[in-house]
C-alpha positions as CSV (number, residue, x, y, z in Angstrom):
1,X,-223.7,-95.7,76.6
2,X,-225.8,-98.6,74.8
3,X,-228.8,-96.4,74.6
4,X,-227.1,-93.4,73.0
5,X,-225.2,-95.7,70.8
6,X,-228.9,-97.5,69.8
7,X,-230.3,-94.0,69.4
8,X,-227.4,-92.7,67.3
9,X,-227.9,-95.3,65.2
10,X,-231.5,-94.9,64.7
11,X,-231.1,-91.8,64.0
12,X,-228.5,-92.2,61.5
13,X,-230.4,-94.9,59.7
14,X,-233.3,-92.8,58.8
15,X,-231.5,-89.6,57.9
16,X,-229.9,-92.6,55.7
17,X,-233.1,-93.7,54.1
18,X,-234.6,-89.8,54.2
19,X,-232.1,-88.0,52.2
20,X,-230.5,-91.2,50.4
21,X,-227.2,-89.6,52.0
22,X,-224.3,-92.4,51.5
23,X,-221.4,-90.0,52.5
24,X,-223.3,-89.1,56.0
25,X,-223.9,-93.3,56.4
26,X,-220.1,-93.8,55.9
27,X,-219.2,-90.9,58.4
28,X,-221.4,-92.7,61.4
29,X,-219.7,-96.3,60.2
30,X,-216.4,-94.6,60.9
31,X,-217.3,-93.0,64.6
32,X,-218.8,-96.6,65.3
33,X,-215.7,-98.4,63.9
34,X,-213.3,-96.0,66.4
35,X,-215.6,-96.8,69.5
36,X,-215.1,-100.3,68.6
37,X,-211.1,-99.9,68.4
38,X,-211.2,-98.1,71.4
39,X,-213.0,-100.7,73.2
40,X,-210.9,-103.7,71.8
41,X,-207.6,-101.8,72.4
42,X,-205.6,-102.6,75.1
43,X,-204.5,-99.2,75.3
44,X,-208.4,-98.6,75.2
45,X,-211.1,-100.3,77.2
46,X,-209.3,-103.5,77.1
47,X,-212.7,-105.4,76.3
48,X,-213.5,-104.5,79.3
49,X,-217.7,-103.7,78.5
50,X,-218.2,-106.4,76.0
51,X,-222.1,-105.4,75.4
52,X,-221.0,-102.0,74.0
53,X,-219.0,-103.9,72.0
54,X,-222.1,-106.4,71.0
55,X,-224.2,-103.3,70.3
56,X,-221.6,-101.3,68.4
57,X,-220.4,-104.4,66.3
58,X,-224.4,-104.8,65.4
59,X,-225.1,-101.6,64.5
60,X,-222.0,-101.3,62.3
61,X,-223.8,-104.3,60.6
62,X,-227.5,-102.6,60.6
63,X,-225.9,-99.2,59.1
64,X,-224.0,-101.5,56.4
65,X,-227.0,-102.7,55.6
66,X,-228.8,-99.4,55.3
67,X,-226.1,-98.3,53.3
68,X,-226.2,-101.1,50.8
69,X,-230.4,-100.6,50.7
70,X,-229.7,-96.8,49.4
71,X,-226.7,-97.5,46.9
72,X,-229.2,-100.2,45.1
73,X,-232.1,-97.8,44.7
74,X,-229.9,-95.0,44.2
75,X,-228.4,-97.1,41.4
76,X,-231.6,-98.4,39.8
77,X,-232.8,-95.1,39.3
78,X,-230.0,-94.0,37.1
């Protein structure tokens, strides 16, 4: 699960930075955010794997990030 949620990410942040595509960033913050819930939710995983929690909560920070990185260039260019 960790490695397909690093390799997700990955994946997401270059498509990110290649296309300058904010609307595709925002979609992979949302599946990340609901695997999050999931795992906090008592209903869910009941924190029950907190590493996939650690990873997910990280990468939700790195894609953030990525996502801030294109909206300032995309912004200085116009």
């Amino acid at each position: 699960m960790i490695m397909i949620l690093i390799i997700g990410a990955l994946i997401g942040i270059i498509t990110i930075h290649r296309q300058k595509d904010i609307p595709y960033g925002m979609v992979i913050i949302w599946a990340y955010c609901g695997i999050l819930l999931k795992h906090l939710s008592e209903t869910g995983f009941s924190r029950e794997y907190p590493l996939v929690i650690a990873t997910v909560g990280f990468y939700i920070v790195v894609i953030l990030g990525a996502l801030l990185k294109v909206f300032n260039r995309l912004r200085q260019v116009t």
